[in-house]
C-alpha positions as CSV (number, residue, x, y, z in Angstrom):
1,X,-26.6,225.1,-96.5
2,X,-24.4,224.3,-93.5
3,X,-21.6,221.7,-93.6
4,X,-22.0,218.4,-91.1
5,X,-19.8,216.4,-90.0
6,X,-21.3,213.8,-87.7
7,X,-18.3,211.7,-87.5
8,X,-15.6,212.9,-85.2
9,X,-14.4,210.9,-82.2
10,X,-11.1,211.8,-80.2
11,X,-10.0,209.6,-77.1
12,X,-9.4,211.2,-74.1
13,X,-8.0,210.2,-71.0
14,X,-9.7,211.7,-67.2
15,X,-8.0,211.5,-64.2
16,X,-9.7,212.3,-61.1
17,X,-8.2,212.9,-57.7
18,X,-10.2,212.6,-54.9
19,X,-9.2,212.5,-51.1
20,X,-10.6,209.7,-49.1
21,X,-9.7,211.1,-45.2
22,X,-11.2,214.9,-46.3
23,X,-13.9,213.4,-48.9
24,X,-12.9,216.1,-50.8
25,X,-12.3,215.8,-54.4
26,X,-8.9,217.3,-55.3
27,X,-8.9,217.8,-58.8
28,X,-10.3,216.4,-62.8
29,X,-7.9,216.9,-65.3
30,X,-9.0,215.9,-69.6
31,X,-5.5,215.6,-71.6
32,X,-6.1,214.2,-75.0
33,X,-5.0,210.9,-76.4
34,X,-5.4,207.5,-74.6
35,X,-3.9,206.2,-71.5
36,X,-4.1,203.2,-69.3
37,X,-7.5,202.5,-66.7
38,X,-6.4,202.2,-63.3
39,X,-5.5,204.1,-60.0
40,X,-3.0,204.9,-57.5
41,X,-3.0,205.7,-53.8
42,X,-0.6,208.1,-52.2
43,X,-0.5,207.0,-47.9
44,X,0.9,210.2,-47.1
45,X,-1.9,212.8,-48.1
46,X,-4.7,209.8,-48.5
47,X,-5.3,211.0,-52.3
48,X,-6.9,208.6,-54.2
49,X,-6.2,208.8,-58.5
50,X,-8.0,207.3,-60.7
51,X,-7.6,207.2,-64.3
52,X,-10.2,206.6,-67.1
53,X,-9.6,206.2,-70.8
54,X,-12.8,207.5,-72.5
55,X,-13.6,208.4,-76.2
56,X,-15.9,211.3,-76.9
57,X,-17.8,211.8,-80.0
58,X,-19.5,214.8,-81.5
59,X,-21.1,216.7,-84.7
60,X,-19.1,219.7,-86.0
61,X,-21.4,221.9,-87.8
62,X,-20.5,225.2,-90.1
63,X,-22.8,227.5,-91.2
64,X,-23.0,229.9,-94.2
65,X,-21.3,232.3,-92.0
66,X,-18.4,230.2,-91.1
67,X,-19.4,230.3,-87.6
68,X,-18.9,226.3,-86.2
69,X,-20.4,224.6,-83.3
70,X,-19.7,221.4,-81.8
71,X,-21.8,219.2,-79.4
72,X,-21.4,216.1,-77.8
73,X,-23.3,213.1,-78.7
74,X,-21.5,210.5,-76.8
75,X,-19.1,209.4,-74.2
76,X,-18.2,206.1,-73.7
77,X,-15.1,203.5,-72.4
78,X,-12.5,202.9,-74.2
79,X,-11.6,199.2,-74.7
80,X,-8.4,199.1,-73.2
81,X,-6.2,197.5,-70.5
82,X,-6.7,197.6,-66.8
83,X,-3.6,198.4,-64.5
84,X,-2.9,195.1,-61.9
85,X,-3.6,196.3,-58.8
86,X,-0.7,196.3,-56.3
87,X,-0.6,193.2,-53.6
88,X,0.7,194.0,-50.4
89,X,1.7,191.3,-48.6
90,X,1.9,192.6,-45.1
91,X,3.0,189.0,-43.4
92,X,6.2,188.7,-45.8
93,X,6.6,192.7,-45.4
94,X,6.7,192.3,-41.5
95,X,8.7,189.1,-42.1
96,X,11.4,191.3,-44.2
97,X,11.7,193.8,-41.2
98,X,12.8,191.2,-38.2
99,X,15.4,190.0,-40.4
């Protein structure tokens, strides 16, 4: 009789870099362990991150053979907080130049 276990769950964290000028999506990356939801934007090569801290669940199962498998049951959002986003205050930054 194989061995269950329905009750795994790791956090994850996806980052996804996508190019807004090209529309080209640059790169997905998975690292494990949590991180913090939010995004940056580089001016210079108009790439666009954007971080996601998810938690994925699954079912381990062995069989009498010792051979394991492990699917997916769920992916969700991780309750967690959300990065400010960065003002720019283009008036005060002009402002700062004259002076």
């Amino acid at each position: 009789m194989p061995c269950v276990r329905d009750d795994l769950a790791q956090p994850v964290c996806l980052t996804v870099v996508y190019n807004i000028y090209t529309g080209a999506l640059i790169s997905t990356k998975v690292e494990c362990g949590e991180c913090v939801q939010g995004n940056e934007f580089d001016f210079e090569t108009k790439n666009l991150t954007i971080r996601v801290p998810l938690l994925v669940e699954g079912i381990l199962t062995i069989n009498d053979n010792f051979q394991a498998s492990c699917v997916t049951k769920n992916v969700s959002l991780l309750p967690t907080q959300i990065q400010q986003p960065i003002r720019i205050d283009i008036e005060e930054k002009e402002k700062k130049k004259k002076k």
